[in-house]
C-alpha positions in Angstrom: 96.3 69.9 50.0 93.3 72.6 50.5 91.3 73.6 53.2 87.7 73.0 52.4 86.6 75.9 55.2 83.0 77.3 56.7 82.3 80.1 59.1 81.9 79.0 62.5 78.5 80.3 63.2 77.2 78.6 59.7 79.2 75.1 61.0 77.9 75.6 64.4 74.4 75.7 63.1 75.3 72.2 60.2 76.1 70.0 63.0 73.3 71.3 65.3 70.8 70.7 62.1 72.8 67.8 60.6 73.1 65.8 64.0 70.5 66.9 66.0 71.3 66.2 70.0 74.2 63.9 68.8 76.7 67.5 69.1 77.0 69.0 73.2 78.0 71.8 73.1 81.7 71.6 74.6 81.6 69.3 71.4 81.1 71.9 69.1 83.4 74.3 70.2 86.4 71.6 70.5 85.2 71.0 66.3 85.4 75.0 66.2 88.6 75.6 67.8 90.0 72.4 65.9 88.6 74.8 62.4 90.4 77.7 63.8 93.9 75.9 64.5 93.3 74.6 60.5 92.8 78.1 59.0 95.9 79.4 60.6 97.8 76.2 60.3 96.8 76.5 56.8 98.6 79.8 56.1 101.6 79.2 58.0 103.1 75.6 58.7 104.9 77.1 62.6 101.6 77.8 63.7 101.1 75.5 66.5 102.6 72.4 64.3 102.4 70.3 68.0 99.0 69.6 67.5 99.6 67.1 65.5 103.6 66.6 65.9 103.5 65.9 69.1 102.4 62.2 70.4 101.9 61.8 66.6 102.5 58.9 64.7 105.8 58.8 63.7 105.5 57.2 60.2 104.4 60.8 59.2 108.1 61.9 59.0 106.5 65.3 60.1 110.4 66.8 60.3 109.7 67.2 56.3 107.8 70.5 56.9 108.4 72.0 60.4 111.1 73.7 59.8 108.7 75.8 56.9 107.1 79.4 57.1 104.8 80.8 55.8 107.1 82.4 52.6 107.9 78.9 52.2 106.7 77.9 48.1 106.1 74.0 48.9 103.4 75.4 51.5 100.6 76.4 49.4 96.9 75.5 51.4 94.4 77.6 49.3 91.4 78.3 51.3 88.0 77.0 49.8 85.6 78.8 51.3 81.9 77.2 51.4 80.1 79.2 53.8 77.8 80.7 51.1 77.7 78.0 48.5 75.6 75.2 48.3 76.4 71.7 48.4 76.7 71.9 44.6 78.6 74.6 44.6 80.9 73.5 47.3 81.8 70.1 45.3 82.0 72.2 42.2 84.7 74.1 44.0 86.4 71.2 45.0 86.4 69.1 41.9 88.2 72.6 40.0 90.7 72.5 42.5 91.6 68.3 41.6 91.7 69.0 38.1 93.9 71.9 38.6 96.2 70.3 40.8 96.1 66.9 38.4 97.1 69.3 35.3 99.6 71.2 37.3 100.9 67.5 38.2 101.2 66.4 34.7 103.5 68.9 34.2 105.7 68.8 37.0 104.2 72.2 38.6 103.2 71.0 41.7 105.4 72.1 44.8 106.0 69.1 46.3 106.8 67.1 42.9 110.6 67.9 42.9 112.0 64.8 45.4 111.2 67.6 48.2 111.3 64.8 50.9 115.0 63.9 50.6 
């Protein structure tokens, strides 16, 4: 997995442009917040994991990573940051990051690739 990120004030100003009148403003700061709780969730799995373990749906099996940190190898969320990059750019970014992970699959170097479930 990746985080395909933004900086709040450029994502505040997307959906405003993107959507205009369809985003309230107690909206837009519940889509911030939920951003925030990614970035940090992102670099360490026992940040706040009942956001989404709690009342979740239990075919997740979600007790296969809470017990992580942050040192943890199988965690590995890289950050993509778009803020200044065009939509080009952006999918650019993205599409290196699936060929990277696709190559590192082939050969068994992915971190989650090792029966890491059981």
């Amino acid at each position: 997995m990746c985080l395909v990120d933004v900086a709040a004030p450029v994502r505040r100003a997307r959906l405003t442009e993107r959507d205009p009148g369809r985003w309230h403003p107690e909206a837009i700061d519940a889509y911030i917040g939920w951003a925030a709780w990614d970035r940090k969730h992102a670099l360490d799995p026992f940040h706040r994991p009942d956001v989404i373990v709690e009342n979740g749906w239990p075919g997740m099996v979600w007790r296969r990573w809470t017990g992580w940190t942050a040192g943890d190898p199988r965690w590995r969320v890289p950050l993509l940051e778009t803020t200044d990059r065009s939509v080009t750019e952006s999918v650019d970014q993205v599409e290196q990051w699936i060929i990277e992970q696709r190559d590192a699959h082939q050969v068994g170097q992915l971190p989650l690739s090792h029966r890491w479930a059981s």
